[in-house]
C-alpha positions in Angstrom: -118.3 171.8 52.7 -118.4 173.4 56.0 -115.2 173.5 57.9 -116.8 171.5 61.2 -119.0 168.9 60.9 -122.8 169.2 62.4 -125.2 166.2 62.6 -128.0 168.7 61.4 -128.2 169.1 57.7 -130.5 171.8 57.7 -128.4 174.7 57.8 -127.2 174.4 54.2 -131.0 174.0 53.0 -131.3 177.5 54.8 -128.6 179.1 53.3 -129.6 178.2 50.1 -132.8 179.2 50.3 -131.2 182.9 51.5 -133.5 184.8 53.1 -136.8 183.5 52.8 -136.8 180.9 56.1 -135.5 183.5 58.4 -137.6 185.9 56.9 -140.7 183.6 57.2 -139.6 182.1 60.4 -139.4 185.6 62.0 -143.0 186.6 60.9 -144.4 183.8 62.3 -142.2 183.6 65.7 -143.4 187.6 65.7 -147.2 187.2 65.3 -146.9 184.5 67.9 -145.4 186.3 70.6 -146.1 189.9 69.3 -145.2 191.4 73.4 -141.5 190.3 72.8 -139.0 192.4 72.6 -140.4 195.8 74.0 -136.7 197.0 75.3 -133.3 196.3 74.8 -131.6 193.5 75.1 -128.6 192.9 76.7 -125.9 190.5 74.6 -122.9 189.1 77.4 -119.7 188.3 75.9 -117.6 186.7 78.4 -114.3 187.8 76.3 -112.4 191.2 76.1 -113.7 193.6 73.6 -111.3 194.0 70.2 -111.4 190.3 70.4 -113.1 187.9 67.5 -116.2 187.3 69.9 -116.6 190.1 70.5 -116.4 192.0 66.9 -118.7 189.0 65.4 -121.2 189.9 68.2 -120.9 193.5 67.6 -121.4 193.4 64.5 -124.7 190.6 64.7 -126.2 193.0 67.3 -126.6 195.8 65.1 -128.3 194.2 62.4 -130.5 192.5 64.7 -131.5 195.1 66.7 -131.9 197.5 63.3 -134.5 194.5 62.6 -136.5 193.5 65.7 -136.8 197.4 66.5 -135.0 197.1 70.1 -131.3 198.1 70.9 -129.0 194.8 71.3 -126.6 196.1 73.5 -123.2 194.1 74.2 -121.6 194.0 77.4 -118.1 191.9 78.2 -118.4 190.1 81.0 -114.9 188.5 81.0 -112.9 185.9 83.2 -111.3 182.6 83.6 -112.0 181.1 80.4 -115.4 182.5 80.0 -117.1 181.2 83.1 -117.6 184.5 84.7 -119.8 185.9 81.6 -121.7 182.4 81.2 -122.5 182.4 84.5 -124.2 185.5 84.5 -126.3 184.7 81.7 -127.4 181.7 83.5 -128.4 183.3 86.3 -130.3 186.1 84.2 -134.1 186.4 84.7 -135.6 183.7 81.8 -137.0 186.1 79.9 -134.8 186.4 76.8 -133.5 189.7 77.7 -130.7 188.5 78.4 -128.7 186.3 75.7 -124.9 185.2 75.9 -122.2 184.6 73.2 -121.5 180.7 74.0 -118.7 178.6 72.2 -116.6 175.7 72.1 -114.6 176.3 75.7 -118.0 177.2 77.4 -119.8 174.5 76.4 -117.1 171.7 75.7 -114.0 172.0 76.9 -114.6 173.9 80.4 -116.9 170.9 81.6 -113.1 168.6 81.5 -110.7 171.7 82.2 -112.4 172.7 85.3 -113.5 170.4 88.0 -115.9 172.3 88.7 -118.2 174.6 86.7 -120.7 177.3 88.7 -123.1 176.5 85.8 -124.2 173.0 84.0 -124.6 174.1 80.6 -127.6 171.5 79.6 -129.6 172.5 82.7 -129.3 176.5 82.9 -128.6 177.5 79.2 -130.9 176.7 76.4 -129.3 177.5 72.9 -131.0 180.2 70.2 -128.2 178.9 67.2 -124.9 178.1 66.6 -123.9 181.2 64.1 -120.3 180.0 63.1 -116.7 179.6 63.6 -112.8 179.8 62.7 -110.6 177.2 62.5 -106.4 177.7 63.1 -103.0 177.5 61.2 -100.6 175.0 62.2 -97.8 177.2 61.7 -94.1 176.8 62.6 -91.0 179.4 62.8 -89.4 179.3 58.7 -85.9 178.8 60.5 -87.0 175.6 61.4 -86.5 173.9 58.0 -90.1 172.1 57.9 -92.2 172.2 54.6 -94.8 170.2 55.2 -96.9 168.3 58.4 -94.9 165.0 57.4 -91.5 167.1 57.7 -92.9 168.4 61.6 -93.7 165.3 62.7 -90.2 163.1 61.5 -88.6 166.2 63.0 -90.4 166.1 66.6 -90.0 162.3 66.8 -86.4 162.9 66.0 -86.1 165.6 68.8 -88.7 164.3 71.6 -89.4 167.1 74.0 -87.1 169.4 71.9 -89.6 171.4 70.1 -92.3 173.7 71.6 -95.6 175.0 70.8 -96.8 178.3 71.7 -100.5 179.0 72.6 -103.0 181.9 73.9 -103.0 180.0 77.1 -103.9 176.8 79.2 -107.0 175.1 77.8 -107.5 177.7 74.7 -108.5 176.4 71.3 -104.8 176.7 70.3 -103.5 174.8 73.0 -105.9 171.6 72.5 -105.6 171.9 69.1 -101.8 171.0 69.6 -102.7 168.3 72.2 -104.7 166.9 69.6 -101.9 167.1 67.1 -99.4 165.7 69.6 -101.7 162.5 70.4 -102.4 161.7 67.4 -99.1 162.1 65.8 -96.9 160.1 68.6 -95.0 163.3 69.4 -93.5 164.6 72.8 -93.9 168.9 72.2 -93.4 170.9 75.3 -96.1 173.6 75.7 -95.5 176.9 76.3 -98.2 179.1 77.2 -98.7 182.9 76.9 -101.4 185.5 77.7 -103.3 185.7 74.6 -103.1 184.8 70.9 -101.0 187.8 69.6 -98.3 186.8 72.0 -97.7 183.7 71.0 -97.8 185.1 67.5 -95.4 187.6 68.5 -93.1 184.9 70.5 -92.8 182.5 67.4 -91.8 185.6 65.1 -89.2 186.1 67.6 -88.0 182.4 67.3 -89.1 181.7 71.1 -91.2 178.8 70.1 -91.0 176.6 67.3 -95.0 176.1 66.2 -98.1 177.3 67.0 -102.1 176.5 66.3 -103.7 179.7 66.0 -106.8 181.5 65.1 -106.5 182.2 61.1 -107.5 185.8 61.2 -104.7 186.8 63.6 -102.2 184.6 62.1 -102.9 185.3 58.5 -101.0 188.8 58.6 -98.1 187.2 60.2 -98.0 184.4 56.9 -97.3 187.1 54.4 -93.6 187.6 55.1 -90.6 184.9 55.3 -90.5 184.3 58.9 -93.3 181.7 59.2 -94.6 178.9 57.1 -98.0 177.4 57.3 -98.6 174.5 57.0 -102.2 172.9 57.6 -105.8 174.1 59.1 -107.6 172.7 61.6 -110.9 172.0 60.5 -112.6 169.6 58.6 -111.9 171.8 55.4 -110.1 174.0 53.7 -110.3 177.2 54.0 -111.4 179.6 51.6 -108.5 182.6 52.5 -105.5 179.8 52.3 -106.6 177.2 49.7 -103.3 175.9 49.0 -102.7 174.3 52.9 -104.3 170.8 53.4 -106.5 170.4 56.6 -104.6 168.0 59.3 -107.1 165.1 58.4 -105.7 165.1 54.6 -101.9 164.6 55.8 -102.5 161.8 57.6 -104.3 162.6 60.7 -107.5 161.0 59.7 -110.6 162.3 62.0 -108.4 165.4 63.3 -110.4 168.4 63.6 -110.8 171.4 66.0 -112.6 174.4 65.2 -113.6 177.7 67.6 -117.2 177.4 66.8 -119.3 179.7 68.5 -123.5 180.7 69.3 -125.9 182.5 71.7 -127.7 181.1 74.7 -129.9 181.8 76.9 -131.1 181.2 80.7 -132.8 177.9 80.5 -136.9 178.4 80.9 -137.2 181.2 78.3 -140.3 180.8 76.3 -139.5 178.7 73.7 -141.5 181.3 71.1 -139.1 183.7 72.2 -136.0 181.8 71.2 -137.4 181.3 68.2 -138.0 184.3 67.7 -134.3 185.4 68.7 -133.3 182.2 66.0 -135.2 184.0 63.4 -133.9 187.1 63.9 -130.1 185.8 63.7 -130.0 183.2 61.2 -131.7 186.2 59.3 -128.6 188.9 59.8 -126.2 185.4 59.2 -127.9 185.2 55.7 -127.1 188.7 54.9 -124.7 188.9 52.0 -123.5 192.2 53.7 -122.8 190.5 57.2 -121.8 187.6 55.7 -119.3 189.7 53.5 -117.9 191.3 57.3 -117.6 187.9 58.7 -115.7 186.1 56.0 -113.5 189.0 56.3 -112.6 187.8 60.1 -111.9 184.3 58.3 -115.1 183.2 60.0 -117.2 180.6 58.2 -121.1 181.7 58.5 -124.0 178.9 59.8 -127.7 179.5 59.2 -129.8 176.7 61.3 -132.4 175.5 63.6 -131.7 176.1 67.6 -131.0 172.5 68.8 -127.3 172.4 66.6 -125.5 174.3 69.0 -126.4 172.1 71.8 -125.8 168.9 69.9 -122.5 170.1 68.2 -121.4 170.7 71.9 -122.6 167.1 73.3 -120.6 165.7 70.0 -117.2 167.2 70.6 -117.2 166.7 74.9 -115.8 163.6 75.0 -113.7 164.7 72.3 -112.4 167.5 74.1 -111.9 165.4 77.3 -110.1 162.4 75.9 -107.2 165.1 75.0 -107.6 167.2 78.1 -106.5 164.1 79.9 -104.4 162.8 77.7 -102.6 166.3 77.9 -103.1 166.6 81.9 -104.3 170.0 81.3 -106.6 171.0 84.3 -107.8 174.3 85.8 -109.2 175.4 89.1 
């Protein structure tokens, strides 16, 4: 079961035919538009390098490029939430030589943050494929006393505005995912927000806030020792790494879910051979057991599929995303 939900069933049919769609799909895209790619390509990450963007995009560009016989070379392009590095991609020449990483703040959740975006994402970008995601830990400080998701919530309704939640920053995965929790849980949490991921990580080891939502790969380390205790996942299923902790949906929270998922783009008008092309030639390093095998290491949860499911799975959750952006009162400028 895949750990968000995609209105498009084809990309399990694809992975379990392996390689022989991409590898057939990428022929044919080839033959049809044999001129493309005779240099590099340029890959924009609008995050900072070390981070999970960037490292899944480092490592996709390598085995791509080793394929289609052209460098894939990434640059970060990084700022306010992404918009700087999206922009740029928009504005690129449509020609598919440039292609952006795109994901669930770029092309859901900055549309209600911000009020206003330099780009409209359905009219500049056109998507080559959604490639995967991670979902977070609910996990809160061990001191607290709290066992289980049941336990947080008595406690928080007990002790409204009492208890805090630390996040990577206003309008991050990590933060919504607690405004999601707190609406649909009736609870009053105050948030606290920090410069990144590892500092609120760091902040609820030092007992400075009481929970936090956060990305499984940086967390995980943290769950080993006696200071923390985990106790859910975000997404609509378990995960793999911590099969023992329930998603949020099975304790009660029916319908919660909230998953970094992530894809490419690129500047609306490209030739729509060449994205297929550029769809090929990803959902065929996605099916590789040895880049699969690096990803799941990052906790990330691999999708193989056509173009159009990045696009729709970011039309699905919008309204999603906005409904607890305003509920929250969470807004950028």
């Amino acid at each position: 079961m895949s750990l968000f939900s995609v209105s498009v069933s084809t990309s399990r049919r694809l992975l379990l035919k392996g390689l022989a769609a991409p590898l057939a799909a990428l022929a044919l895209c080839s033959q049809a538009h044999a001129a493309f790619p005779d240099k590099p390509i340029t890959l924009i990450v609008p995050f900072n390098a070390g981070t999970t963007p960037d490292i899944v995009s480092r490592l996709l560009a390598e085995s791509v490029g080793r394929d289609i016989g052209q460098p894939v070379v990434v640059m970060n392009r990084v700022g306010a939430s992404g918009i700087i590095g999206t922009q740029a991609v928009a504005s690129a020449p449509a020609d598919g030589y440039t292609i952006g990483f795109a994901n669930v703040a770029t092309l859901a959740i900055n549309q209600s943050l911000y009020q206003k975006l330099p780009y409209d994402a359905d009219r500049q970008l056109a998507p080559i494929t959604l490639i995967g995601g991670v979902q977070n830990v609910l996990a809160v400080r061990a001191s607290l006393g709290v066992k289980d998701v049941a336990g947080l919530i008595a406690l928080a309704k007990q002790q409204p505005g009492k208890l805090t939640v630390g996040s990577g920053g206003n309008g991050t995965t990590g933060h919504l995912s607690a405004e999601m929790f707190k609406s649909m849980a009736g609870v009053s949490i105050v948030h606290v927000p920090y410069k990144g991921g590892l500092e609120a990580d760091l902040a609820l080891l030092r007992g400075e806030v009481d929970l936090v939502f956060e990305n499984i790969t940086s967390i995980a380390p943290h769950l080993k020792g006696d200071k923390l205790t985990a106790l859910a996942v975000t997404g609509a299923a378990r995960d793999s790494r911590l099969p023992k902790l329930p998603t949020l949906a099975e304790t009660g929270l029916a319908g919660y879910q909230a998953v970094a998922w992530n894809g490419y783009v690129a500047p609306a008008g490209v030739d729509a051979k060449v994205l297929d092309f550029l769809n090929a030639a990803f959902n065929k390093a996605l099916a590789s057991p040895l880049v699969k095998q690096q990803l799941n290491a990052q906790a990330y949860e691999v999708n193989v599929g056509p173009r159009q499911q990045l696009f729709d799975l970011a039309k699905k959750e919008r309204p999603v995303w906005a409904e607890v952006i305003k509920a929250s009162g969470a807004k950028l400028d």
